[in-house]
C-alpha positions in Angstrom: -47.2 -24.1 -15.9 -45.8 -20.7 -16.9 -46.5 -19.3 -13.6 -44.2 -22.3 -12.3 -41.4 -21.5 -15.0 -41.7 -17.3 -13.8 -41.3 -18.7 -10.2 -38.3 -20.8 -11.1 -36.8 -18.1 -13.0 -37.1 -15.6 -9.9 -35.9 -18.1 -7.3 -32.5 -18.8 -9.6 -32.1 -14.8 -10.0 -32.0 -14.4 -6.4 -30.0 -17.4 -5.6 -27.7 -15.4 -7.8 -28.0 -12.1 -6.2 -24.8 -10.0 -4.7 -25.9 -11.2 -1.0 -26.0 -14.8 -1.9 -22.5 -14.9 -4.2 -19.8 -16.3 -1.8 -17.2 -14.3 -3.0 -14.0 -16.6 -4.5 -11.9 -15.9 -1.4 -14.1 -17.6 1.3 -15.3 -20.3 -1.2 -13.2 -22.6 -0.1 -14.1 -21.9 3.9 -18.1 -22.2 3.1 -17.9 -25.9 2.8 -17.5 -28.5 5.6 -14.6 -30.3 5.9 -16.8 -33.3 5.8 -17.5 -33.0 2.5 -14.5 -31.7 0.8 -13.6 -34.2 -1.1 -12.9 -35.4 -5.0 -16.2 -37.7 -4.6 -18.2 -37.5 -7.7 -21.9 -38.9 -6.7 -24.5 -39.4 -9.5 -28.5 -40.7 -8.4 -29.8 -43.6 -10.0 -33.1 -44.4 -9.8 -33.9 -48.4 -9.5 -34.9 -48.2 -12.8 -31.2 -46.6 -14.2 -29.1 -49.1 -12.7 -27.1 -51.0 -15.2 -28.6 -54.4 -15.9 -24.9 -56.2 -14.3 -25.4 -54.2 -11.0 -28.7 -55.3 -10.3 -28.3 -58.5 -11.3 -25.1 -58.4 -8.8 -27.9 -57.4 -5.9 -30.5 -59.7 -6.5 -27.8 -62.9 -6.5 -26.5 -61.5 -3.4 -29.4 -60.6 -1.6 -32.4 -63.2 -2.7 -35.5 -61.8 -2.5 -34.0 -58.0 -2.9 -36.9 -54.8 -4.1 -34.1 -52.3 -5.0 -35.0 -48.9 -4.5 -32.0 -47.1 -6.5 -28.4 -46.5 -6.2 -25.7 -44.0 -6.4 -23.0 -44.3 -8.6 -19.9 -43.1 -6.7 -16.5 -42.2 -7.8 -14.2 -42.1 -5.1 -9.7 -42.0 -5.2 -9.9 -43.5 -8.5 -12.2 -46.0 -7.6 -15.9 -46.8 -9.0 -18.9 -48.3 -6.5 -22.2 -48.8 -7.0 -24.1 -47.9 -3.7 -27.2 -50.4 -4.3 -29.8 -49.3 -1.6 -33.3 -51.8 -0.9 -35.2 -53.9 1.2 -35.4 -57.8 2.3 -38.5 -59.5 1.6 -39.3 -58.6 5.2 -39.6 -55.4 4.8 -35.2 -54.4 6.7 -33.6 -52.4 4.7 -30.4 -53.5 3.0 -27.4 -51.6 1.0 -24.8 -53.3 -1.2 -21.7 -51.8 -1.8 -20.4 -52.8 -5.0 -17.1 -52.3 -6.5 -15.7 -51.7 -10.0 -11.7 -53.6 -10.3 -10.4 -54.4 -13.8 -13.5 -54.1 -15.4 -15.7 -56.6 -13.4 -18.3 -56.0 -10.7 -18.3 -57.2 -6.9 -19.9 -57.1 -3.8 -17.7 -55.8 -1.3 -20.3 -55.5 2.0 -23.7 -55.4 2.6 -24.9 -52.6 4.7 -27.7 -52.3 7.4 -28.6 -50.5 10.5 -28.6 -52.2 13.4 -29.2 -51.1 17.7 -26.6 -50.2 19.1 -28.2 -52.9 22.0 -26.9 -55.5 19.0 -23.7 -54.9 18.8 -21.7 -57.5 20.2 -20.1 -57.0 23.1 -16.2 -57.0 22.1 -17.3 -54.5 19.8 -18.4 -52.3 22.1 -15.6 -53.1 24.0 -13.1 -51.7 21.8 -15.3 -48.9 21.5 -15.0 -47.9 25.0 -11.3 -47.5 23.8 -11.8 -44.5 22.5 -10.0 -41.4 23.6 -13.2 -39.9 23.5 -16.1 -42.9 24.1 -20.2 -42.2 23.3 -23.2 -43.8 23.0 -24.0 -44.1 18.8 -27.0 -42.6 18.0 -26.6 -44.9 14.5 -24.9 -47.8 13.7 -24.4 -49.3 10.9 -23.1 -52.8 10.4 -21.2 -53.3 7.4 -20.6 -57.2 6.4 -17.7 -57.4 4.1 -16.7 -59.9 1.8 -13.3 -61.2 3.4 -15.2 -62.6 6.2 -14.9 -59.3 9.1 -17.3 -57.3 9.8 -16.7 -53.1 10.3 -19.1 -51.4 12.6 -19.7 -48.2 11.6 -20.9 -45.4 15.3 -21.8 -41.8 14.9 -22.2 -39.3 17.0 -25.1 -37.3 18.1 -23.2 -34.0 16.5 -22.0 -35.8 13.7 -24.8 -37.4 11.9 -23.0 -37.3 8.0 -20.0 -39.5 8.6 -18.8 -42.5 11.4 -17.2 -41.1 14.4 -15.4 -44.0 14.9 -15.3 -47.3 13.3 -14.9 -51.0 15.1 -13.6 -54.0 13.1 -14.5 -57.3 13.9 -12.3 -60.5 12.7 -12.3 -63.8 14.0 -13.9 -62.9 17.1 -11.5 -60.2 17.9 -12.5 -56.4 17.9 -10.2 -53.5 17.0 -10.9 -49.9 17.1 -9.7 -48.8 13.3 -7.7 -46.0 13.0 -8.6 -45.0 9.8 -11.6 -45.2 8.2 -12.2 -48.5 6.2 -11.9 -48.2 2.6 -15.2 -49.4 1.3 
């Protein structure tokens, strides 16, 4: 045990030493663009989750073994990233969001092939200036009835290339990145 404390002690002093300081100036240029951003992210683990959240998840998704969240903070906004799987084994993430005080789902998250997407997705996909194949998709089923398909790239693998948006059978290739 003491050995392990000595070893930990070592590895933060040299984590610390004059080669491994960024100095203040190029701070700001040693992080990726991708995540420069006000986020504040805390881990849960299943077993941390408030009591309304999970309830929240196993209403929504019968059956649900929750696995743990992350608590997100994100432009003044609170969500509750609920990750688990379906009593068949899929996995399944709910993103659920803080407004005036009370708890909602606003989609349910899971990887699909990007063989399933349907084909006026795709479609507007192709729009792209710059089309791919996804090497991950992620369908996201929100609560107003649409669905957002969520395609990253093989060089991009932390955030959507591009996102689709499917309502009422018609497909749109979203500008921005949806909000949830």
């Amino acid at each position: 045990m003491l050995r392990l404390a000595k070893l930990s002690i070592l590895g933060l002093l040299s984590a610390c030493a004059p080669e491994n300081v960024v100095p203040p100036e190029n701070r700001e240029a040693e992080t990726p663009a991708t995540t420069a951003s006000d986020d504040v992210v805390t881990e849960l683990s299943a077993a941390a989750i408030p009591a309304e959240i999970r309830e929240l998840a196993e209403k929504t998704v019968e059956g649900i073994r929750i696995s743990g969240a992350e608590r997100k903070e994100r432009e003044g906004r609170i969500y509750y990233d609920v990750e688990g799987a379906r009593p068949d084994g899929s996995e399944v993430e709910l993103d659920i969001l803080r407004e005036n005080g009370v708890f909602r789902v606003v989609e349910i998250q899971r990887d699909i092939a990007w063989a399933d997407v349907p084909a006026n997705a795709k479609a507007a996909a192709a729009k792209s200036p710059t089309p791919f194949v996804p090497v991950r998709v992620i369908e996201s089923r929100e609560t107003d009835g649409s669905i957002v398909f969520e395609l990253f790239s093989k060089d991009r693998a932390d955030k959507p290339t591009l996102e689709v948006r499917v309502v009422d059978g018609k497909a749109e290739l979203l500008a921005t990145a949806w909000p949830h």
